[in-house]
N, C-alpha and C positions, 0 to 999 in steps of 0.2 A: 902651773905647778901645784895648786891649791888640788884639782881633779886628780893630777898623777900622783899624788901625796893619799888621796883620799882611795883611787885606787888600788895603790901599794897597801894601804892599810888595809881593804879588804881581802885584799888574795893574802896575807899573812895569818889573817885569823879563820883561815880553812884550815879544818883537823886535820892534824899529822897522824898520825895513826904509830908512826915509831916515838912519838914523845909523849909523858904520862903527863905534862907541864902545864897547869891552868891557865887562863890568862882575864887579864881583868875586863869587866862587862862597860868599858868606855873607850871611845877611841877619838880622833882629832876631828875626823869629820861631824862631829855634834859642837863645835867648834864655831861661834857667831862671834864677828866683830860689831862695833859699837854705830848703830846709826842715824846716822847724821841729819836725818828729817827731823828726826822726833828729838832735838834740840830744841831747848824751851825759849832759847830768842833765836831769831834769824837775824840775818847781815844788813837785813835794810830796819828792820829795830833797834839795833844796836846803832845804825846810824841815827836814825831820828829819834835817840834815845827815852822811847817811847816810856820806859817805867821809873827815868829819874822826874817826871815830871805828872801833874792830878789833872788829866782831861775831863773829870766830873765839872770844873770850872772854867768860863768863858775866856777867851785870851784877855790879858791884860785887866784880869780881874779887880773890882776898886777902883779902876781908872775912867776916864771917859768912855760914853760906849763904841762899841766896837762896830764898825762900816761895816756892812754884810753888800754886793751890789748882787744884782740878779737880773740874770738876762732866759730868754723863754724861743724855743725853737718849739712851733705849732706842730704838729707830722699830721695830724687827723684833727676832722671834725664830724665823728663818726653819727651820731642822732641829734635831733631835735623833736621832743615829746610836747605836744601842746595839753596832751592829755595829763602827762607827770608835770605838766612846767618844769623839764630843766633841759640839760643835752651832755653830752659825751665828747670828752676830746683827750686825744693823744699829742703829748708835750715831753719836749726834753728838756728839765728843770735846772738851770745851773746857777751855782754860789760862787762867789768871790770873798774873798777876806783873808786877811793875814794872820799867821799863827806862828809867831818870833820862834816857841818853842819845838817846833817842827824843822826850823833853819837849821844846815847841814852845811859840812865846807866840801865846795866840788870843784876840782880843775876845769872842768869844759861845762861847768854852768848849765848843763842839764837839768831836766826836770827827772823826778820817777811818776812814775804811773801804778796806782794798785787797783783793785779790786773792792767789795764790798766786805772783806774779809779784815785788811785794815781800818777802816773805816767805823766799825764797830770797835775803835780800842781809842780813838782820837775825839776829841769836839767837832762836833759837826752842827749848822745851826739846826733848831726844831720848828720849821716849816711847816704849814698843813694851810689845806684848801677849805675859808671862809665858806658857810653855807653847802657844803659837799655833801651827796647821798653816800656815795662810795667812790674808794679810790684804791689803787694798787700798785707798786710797783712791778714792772714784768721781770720774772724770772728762769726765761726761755733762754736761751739753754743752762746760763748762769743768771744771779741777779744781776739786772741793768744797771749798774753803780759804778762810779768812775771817779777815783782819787788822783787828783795831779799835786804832785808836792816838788814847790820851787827852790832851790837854795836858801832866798830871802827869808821864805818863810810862806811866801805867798801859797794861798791853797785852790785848786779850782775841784769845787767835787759839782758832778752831777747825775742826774737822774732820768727813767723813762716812765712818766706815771701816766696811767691815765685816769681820769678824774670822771665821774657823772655829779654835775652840781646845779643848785638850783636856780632858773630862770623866772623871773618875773614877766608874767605877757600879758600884754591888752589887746584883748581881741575882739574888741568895738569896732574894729575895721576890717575884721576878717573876711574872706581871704587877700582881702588888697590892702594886709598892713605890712608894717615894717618892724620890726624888732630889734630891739638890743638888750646883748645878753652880757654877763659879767663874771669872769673868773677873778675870787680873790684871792691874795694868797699876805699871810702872814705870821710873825712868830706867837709860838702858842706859849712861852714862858715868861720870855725877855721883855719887857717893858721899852719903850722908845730909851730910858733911864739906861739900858744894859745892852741892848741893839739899836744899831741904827738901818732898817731896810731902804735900800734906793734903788732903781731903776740903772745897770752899772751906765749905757749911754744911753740913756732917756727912750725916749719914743723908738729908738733904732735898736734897742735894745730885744723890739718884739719881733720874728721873722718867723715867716708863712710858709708854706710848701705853696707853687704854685700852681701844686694839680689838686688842689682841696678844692671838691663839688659838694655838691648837696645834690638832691633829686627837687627838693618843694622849694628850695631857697638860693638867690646868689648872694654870698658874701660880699658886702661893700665896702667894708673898711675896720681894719684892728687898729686900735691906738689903746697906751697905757694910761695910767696914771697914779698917782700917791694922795694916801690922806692919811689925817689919823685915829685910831678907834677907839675911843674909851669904853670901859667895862666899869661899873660900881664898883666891885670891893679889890679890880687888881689895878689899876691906873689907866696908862696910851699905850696906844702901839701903833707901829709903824705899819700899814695895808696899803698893799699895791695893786691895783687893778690892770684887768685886762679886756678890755671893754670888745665886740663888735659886732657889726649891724648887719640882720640880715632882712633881706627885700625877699617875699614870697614869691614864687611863680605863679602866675595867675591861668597861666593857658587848661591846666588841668583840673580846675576847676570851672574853668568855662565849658571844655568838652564835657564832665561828669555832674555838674548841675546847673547851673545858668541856663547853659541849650536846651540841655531837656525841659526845665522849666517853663521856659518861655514856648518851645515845639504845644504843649499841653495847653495853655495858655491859647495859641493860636487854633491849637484844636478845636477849645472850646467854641469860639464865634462861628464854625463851621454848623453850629445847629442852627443861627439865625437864620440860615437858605435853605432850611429843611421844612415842608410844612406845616402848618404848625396843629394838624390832626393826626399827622405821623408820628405817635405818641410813642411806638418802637422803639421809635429812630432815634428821637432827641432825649427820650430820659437815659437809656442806656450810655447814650454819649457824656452827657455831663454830668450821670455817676462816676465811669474809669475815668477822666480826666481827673476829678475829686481826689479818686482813691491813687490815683496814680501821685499830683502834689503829694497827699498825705505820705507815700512810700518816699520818695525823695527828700523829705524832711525829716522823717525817722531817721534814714540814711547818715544823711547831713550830721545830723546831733548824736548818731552813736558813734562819731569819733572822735567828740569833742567835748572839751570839761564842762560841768556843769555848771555855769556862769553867774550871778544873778544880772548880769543887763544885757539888752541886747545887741548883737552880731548884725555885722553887712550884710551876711547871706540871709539872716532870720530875715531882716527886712524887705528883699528879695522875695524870699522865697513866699513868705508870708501876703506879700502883695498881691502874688502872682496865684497864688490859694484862692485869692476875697475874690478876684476878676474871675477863675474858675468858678466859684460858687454861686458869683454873681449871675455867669451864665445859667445856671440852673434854676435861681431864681428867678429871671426874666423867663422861661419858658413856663413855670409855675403862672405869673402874672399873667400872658399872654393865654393858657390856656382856662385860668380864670374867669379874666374878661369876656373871651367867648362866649363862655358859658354862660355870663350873666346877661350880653349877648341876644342869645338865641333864648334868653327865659323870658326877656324882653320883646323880642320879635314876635314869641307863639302868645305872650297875653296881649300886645296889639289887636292879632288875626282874632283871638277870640271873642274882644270885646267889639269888633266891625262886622255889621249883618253881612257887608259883603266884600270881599276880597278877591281881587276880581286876580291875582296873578303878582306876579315880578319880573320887571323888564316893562318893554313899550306897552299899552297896553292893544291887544287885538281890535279888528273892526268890531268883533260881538258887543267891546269892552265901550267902543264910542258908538252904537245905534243909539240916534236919538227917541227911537222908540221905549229905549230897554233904559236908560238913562236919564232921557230928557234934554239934552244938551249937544248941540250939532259939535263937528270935532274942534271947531276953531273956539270954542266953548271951553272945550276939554281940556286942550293944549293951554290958553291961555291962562286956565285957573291952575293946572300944571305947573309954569313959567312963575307961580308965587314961591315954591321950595327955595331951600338955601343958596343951593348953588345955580340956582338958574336954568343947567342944562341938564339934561340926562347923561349919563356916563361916568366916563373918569370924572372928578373935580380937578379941580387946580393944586392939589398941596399931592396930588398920587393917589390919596386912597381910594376906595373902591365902595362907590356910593349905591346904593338899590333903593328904588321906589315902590312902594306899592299904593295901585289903584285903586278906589275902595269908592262907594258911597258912606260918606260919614252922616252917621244920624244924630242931627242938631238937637230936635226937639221934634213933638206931635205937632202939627199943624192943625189939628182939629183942636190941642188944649194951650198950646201958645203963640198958634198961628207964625212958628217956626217950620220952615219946609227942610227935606233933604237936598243938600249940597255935595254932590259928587266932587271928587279933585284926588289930587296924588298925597299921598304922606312919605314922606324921605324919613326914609329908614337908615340910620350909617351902621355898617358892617366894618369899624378900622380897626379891628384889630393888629394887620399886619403891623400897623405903625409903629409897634413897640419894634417888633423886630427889624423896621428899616432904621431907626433914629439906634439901637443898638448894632446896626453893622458898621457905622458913623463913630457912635459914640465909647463903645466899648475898645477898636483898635487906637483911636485919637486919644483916648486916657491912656493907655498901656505905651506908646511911643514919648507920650508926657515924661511919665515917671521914669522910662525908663531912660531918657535925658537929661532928666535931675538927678537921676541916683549915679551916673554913672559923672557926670561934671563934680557933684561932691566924694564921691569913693577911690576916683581914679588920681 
């Protein structure tokens, strides 16, 4: 009727051209009725007669304090930062408590449900997260805020926050420790005196999602608990915790440094079976091994806090450096020794008129013409050296004799004569390098049986 009203009134005020008759510049269609949104109380205000009463004040104000219970739905446990020490989690917050003045009379004892829109006009407690960096409530697609209001009075409101708060970690055991981390949560006005915060059914109060992973950690176990906080200048308060323990995963630090460690480590002893004039071959080796540790400890420590004591893997890793180094050391010693060696061999030959060879010595070497001494002579004075026989010795190493006539003294001025015989010369150097193919993997099997009995 309203369109065919509003119609009629347009085809009426088309010119007639036979009437001279003005007509006035309004007509019904500019015509609004009164709307009913924009009423400054609504239906469910007037029911919870939201402006006869001052929600700036706690229910039952002056009076005992008032019960608050609070129970926690985990959804995420989204990080764990060893670097920040803290972690991230997605929780759905909810309160209990009574608020007389909210009580409504209802035939079918229903509840209503609102939005975050009343919410902001009621008492609500002032909750916030102990120790927090940052927190937010989500506001995808609306805010996540949820008012339940009972007839009694009873109020259930909750929330979807998620929180990043601070962790305390000792990682003296790292990577093979365990953690426990702690969200708290309590009132930031009310005194224990004006609230009372509780757990609403204790320990059952906390519930997990059970597809909550981590990639570095498995969750072992959430449990709650209450204490109470005092502050100097405002009194106690009621704090509730949310306590739970995480167990690192250890495999992924086995595959990215343990292995490789120890792979380097094993490399290194790969120069004891190298000779030890192949001077190429073995420096080059137990510098990259060096430099390789070195890389894998920088690694290590650039993703983790600057500590002042130290870490399971420092200890690790750090071991397994000295045993590298060590390799590079013993081929230093080893090339050393030779050296000093053979300084020792050539000032022998120089100070002996005659050095007849090394090895057996020739028939030239036993003419008793050329010598003076038939060969059973020769052999016998021979058979006075260390080890008795010519050749290998008994311990392995690698004996050389040389023949010589040693010159005692002039015989013409002390009626001392020349005594030909053998002088045993030792050449052991190998020996560092055999007692380190022995000794270098026997210590490394050691260690790495006590480190792994205390760490694991």
């Amino acid at each position: 009727m309203r369109y065919q009203l509003s119609h009629s009134c347009i085809l009426n005020l088309q010119p007639n051209p036979k009437k001279t008759t003005s007509f006035p510049h309004y007509s019904p269609i500019l015509k609004r009725g009164p709307d009913m949104t924009k009423s400054p109380m609504t239906k469910s205000e007037q029911l919870l007669r939201i402006d006869d009463h001052d929600f700036t004040m706690r229910p039952a104000f002056g009076g005992p304090p008032i019960p608050v219970g609070v129970d926690v739905q985990v959804e995420s446990l989204d990080t764990i930062s060893e670097v920040d020490m803290d972690f991230t989690m997605t929780l759905y917050l909810r309160h209990y408590w009574k608020d007389e003045r909210l009580s409504f009379t209802s035939t079918n004892n229903q509840s209503m449900t609102f939005d975050s829109r009343l919410a902001k006009k009621i008492w609500v407690p002032d909750m916030f997260f102990v120790h927090s960096k940052r927190s937010f409530i989500h506001d995808t697609t609306t805010d996540n805020v949820m008012l339940r209001v009972y007839p009694d009075g009873n109020v259930l409101y909750s929330l979807r926050v998620t929180v990043t708060a601070m962790c305390n970690m000792d990682l003296s055991r790292f990577p093979l420790d365990t953690q426990t981390c702690s969200l708290e949560i309590e009132s930031y006005a009310y005194t224990d005196d004006d609230l009372m915060l509780y757990w609403k059914k204790g320990n059952e109060s906390l519930n997990t999602d059970e597809r909550i992973s981590l990639s570095q950690f498995l969750i072992q176990k959430f449990h709650t608990t209450t204490k109470l906080a005092f502050y100097s200048s405002t009194g106690w308060y009621n704090r509730l915790y949310i306590h739970f323990t995480l167990r690192r995963h250890v495999f992924f630090f086995l595959l990215q440094t343990y292995f490789p460690a120890t792979l380097m480590v094993m490399l290194s002893w790969v120069s004891f079976w190298i000779d030890r004039r192949a001077v190429p071959a073995r420096v080059p080796l137990g510098i990259t091994t060096v430099l390789t540790m070195s890389t894998i400890i920088t690694g290590v420590n650039a993703s983790m806090p600057r500590v002042s004591y130290i870490k399971a893997v420092d200890i690790y890793l750090w071991v397994s450096f000295v045993f590298v180094f060590l390799s590079v050391i013993e081929y230093a010693a080893v090339n050393y020794l030779s050296t000093v060696q053979e300084r020792k061999e050539r000032k022998l030959r120089e100070r002996l008129p005659c050095t007849c060879g090394i090895g057996n010595p020739d028939d030239a070497m036993c003419d008793p013409q050329i010598t003076g001494y038939t060969t059973m002579d020769v052999n016998s004075i021979g058979n006075y050296g260390t080890a008795g026989n010519y050749g290998m010795p008994e311990n392995g190493g690698r004996q050389e004799r040389m023949f010589a006539q040693v010159v005692l003294g002039d015989p013409q001025l002390t009626g001392q004569v020349k005594r030909p015989g053998y002088v045993n010369i030792w050449i052991d150097t190998h020996a560092i390098d055999k007692y380190s193919r022995m000794v270098f993997p026997g210590s490394y099997v050691l260690f790495n049986i006590i480190y792994w009995s205390i760490y694991s």
